[in-house]
PDB file of the backbone (N, CA, C, O) and the ligand in Angstrom, with CONECT records:
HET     ZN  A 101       1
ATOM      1  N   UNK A   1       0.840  -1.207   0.000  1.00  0.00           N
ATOM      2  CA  UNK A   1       0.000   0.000   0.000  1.00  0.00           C
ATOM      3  C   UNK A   1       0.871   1.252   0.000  1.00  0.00           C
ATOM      4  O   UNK A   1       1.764   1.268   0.847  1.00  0.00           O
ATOM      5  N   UNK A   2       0.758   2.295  -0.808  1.00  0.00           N
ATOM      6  CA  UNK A   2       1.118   3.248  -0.819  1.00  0.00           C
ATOM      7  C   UNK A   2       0.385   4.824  -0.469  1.00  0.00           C
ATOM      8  O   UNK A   2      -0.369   5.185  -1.372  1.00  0.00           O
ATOM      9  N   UNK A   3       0.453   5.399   0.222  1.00  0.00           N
ATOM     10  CA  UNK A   3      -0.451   6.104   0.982  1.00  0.00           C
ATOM     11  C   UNK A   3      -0.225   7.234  -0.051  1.00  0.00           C
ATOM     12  O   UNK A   3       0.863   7.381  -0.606  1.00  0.00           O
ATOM     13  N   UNK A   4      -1.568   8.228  -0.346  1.00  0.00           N
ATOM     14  CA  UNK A   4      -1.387   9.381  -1.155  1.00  0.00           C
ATOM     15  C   UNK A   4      -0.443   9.983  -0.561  1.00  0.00           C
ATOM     16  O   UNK A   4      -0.071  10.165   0.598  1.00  0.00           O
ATOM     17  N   UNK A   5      -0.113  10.270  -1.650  1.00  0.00           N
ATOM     18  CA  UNK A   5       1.106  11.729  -1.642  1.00  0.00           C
ATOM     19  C   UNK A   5       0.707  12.951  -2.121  1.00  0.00           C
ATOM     20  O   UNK A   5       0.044  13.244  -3.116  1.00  0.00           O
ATOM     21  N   UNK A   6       1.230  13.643  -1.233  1.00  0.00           N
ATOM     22  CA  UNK A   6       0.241  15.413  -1.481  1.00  0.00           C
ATOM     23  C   UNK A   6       1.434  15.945  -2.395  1.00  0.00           C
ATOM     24  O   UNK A   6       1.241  17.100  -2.775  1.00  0.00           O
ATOM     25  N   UNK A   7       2.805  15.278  -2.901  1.00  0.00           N
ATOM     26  CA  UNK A   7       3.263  16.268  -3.482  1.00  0.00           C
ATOM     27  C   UNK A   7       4.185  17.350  -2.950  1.00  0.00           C
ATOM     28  O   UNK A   7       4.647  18.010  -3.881  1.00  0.00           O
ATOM     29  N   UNK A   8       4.540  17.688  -1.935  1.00  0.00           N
ATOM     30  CA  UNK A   8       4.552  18.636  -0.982  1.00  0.00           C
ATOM     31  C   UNK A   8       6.237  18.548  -0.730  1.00  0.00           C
ATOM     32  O   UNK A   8       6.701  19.122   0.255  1.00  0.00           O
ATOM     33  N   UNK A   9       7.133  17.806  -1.663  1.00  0.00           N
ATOM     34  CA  UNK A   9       8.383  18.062  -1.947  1.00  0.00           C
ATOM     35  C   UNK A   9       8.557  18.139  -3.312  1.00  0.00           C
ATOM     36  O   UNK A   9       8.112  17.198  -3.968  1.00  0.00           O
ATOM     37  N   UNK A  10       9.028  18.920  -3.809  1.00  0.00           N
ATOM     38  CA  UNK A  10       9.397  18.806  -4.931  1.00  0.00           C
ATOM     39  C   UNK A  10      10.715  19.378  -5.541  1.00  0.00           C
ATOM     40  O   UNK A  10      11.307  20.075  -4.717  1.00  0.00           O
ATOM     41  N   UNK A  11      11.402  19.276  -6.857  1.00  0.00           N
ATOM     42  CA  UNK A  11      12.230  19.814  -7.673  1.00  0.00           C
ATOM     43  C   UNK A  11      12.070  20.426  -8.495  1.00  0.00           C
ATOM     44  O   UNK A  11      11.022  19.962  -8.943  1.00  0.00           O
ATOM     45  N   UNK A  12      12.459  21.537  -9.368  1.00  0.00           N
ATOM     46  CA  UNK A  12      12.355  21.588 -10.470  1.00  0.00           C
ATOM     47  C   UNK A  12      12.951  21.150 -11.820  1.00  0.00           C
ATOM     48  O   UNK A  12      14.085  21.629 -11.818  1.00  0.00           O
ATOM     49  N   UNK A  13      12.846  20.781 -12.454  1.00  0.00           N
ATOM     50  CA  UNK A  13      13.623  19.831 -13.831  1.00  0.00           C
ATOM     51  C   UNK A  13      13.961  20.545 -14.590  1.00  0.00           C
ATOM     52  O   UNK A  13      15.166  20.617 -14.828  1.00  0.00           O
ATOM     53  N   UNK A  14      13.183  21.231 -15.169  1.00  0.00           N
ATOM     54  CA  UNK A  14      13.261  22.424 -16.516  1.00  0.00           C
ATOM     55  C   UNK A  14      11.969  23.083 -16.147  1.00  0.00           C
ATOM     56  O   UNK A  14      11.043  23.062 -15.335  1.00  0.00           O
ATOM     57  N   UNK A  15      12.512  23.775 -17.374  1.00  0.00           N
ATOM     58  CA  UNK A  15      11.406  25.003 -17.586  1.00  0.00           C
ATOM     59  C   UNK A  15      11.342  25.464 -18.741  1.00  0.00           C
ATOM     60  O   UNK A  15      12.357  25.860 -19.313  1.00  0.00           O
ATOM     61  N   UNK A  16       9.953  25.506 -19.387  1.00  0.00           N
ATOM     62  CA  UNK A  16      10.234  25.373 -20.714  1.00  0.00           C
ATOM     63  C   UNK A  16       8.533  25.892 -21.124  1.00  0.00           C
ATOM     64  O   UNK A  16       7.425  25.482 -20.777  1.00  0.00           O
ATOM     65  N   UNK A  17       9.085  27.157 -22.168  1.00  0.00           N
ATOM     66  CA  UNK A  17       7.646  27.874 -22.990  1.00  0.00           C
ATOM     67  C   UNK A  17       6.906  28.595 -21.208  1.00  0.00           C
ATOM     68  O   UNK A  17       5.821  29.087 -20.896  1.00  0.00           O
ATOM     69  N   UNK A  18       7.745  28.396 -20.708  1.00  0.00           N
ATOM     70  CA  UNK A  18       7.252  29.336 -19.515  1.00  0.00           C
ATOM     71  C   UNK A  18       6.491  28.324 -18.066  1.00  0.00           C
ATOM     72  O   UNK A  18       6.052  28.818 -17.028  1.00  0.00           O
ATOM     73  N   UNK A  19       6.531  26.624 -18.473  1.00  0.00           N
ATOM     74  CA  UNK A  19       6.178  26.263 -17.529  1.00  0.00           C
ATOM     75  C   UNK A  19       7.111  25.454 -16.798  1.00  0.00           C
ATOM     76  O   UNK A  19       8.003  24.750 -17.272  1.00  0.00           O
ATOM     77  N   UNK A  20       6.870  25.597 -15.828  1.00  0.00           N
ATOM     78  CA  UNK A  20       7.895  24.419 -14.512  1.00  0.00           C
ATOM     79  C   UNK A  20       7.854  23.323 -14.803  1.00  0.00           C
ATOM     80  O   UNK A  20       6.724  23.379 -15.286  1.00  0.00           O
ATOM     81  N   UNK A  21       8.112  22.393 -14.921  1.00  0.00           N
ATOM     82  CA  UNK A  21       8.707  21.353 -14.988  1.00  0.00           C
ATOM     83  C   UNK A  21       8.869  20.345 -13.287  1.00  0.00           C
ATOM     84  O   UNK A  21      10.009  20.286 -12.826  1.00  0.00           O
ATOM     85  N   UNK A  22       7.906  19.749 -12.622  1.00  0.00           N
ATOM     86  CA  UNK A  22       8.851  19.379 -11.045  1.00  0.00           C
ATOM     87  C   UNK A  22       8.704  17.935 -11.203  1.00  0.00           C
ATOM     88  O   UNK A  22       8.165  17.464 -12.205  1.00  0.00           O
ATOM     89  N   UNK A  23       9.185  17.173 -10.203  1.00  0.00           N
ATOM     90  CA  UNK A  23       9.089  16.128 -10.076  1.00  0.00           C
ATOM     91  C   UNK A  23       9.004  16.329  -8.606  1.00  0.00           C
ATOM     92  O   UNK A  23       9.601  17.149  -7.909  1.00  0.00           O
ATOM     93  N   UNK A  24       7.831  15.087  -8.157  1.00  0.00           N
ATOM     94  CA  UNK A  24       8.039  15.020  -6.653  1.00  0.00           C
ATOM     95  C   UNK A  24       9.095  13.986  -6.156  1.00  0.00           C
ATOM     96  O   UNK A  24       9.275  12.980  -6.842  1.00  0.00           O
ATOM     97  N   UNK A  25       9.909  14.195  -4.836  1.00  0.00           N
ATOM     98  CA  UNK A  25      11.111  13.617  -4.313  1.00  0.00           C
ATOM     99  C   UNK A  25      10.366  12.399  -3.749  1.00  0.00           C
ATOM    100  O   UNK A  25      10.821  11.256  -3.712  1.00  0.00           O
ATOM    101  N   UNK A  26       9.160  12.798  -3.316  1.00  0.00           N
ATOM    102  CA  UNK A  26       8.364  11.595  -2.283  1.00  0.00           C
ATOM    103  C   UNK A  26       8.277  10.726  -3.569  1.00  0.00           C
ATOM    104  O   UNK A  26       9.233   9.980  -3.780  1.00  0.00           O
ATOM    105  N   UNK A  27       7.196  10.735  -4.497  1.00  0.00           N
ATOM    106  CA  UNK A  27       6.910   9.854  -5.518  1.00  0.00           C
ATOM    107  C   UNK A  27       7.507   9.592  -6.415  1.00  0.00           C
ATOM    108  O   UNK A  27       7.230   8.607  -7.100  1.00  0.00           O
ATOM    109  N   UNK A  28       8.279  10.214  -6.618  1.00  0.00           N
ATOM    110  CA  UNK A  28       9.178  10.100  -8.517  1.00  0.00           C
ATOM    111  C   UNK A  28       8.161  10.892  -9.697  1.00  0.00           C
ATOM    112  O   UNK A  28       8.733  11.192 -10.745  1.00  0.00           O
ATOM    113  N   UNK A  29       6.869  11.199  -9.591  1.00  0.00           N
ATOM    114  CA  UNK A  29       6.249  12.105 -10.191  1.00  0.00           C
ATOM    115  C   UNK A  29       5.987  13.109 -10.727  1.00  0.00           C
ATOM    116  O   UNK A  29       5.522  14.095 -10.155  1.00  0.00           O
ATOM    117  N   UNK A  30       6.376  12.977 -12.532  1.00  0.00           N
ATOM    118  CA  UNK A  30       6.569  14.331 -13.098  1.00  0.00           C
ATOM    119  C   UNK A  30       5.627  14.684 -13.240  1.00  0.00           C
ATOM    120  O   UNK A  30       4.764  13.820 -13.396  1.00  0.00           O
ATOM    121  N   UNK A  31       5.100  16.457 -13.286  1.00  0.00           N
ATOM    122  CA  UNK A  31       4.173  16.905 -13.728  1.00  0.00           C
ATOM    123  C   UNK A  31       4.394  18.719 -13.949  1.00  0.00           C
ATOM    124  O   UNK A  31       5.374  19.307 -13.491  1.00  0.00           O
ATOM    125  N   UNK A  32       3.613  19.203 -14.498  1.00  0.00           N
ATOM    126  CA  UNK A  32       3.706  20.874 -14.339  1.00  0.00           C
ATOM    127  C   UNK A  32       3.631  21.294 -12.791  1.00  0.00           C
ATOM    128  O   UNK A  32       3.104  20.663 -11.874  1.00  0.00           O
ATOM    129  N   UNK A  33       4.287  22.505 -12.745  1.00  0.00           N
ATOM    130  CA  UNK A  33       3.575  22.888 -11.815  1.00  0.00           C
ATOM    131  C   UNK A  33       2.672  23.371 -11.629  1.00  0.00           C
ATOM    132  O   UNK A  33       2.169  23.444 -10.508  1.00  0.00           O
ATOM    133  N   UNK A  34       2.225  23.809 -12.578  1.00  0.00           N
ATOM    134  CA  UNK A  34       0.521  24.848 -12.883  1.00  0.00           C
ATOM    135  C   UNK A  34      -0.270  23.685 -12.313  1.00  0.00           C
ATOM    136  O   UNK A  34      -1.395  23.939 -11.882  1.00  0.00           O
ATOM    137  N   UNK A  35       0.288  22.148 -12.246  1.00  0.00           N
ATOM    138  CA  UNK A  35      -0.947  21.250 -12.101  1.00  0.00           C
ATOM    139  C   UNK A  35      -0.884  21.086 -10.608  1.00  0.00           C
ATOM    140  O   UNK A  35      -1.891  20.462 -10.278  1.00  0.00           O
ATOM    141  N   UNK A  36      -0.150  21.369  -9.570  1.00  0.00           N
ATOM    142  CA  UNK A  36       0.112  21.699  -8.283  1.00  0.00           C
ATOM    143  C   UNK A  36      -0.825  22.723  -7.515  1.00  0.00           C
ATOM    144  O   UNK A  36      -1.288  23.751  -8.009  1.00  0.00           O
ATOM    145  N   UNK A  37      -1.012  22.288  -6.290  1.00  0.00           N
ATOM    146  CA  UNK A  37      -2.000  22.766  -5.711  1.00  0.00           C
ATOM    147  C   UNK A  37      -1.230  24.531  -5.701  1.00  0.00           C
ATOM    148  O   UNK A  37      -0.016  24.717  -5.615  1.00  0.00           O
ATOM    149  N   UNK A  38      -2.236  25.609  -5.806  1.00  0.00           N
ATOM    150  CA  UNK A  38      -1.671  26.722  -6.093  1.00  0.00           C
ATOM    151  C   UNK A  38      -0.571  27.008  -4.346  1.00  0.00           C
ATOM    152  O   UNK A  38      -0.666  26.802  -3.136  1.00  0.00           O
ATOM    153  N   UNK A  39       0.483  27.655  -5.470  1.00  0.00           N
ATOM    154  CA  UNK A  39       1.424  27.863  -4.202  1.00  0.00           C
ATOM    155  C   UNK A  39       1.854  29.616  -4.042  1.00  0.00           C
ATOM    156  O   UNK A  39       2.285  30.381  -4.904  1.00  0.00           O
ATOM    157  N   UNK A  40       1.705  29.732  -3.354  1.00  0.00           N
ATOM    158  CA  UNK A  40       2.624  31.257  -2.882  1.00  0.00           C
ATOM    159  C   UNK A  40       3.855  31.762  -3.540  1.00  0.00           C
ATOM    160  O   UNK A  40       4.954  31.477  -3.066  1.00  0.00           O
ATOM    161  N   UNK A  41       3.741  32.477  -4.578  1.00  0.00           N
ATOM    162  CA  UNK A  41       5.199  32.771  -5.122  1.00  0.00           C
ATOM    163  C   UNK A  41       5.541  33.619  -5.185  1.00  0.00           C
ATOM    164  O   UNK A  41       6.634  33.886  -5.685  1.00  0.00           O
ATOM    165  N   UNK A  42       4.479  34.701  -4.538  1.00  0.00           N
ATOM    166  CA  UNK A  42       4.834  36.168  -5.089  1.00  0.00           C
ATOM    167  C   UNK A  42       5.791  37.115  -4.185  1.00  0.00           C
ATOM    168  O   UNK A  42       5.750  38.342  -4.094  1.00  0.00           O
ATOM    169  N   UNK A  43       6.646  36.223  -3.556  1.00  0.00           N
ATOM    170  CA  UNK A  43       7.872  36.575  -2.804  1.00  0.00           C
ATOM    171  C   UNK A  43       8.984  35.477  -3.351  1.00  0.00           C
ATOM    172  O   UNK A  43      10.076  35.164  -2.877  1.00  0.00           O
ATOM    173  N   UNK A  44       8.301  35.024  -4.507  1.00  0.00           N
ATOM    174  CA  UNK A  44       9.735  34.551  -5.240  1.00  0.00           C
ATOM    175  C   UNK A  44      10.301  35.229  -6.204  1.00  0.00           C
ATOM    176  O   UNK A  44      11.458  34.809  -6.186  1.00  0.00           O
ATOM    177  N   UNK A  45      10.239  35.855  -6.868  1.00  0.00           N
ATOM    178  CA  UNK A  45      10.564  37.021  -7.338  1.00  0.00           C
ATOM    179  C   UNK A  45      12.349  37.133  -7.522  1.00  0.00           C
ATOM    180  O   UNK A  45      12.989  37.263  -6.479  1.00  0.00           O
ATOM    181  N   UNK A  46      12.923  37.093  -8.521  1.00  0.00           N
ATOM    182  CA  UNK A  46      14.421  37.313  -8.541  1.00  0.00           C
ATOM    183  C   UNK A  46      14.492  38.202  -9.635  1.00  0.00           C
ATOM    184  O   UNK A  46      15.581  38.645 -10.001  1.00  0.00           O
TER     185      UNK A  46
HETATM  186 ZN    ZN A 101       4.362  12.965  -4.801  1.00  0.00          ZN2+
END
């Protein structure tokens, strides 16, 4: 049994045409990040 995973570590891989790219560390699971529960970024900013 593998218990859901919220996702809630992740990497980024690339980035590409403007979208993120992550994989989660818990699952091995690639996906966008747009498809990620919305996150706080607007103090990420560089
Ligand atoms: Zn995961």
């Amino acid at each position: 049994m593998q218990p859901a995973c919220e996702h809630t570590r992740t990497q980024v891989l690339a980035r590409r045409n403007g979208v993120d790219y992550v994989e989660c560390l818990d699952c091995r699971q690639i996906f966008e990040a747009e498809d990620l529960e919305p996150v706080k970024t607007e103090e990420e900013e560089e």
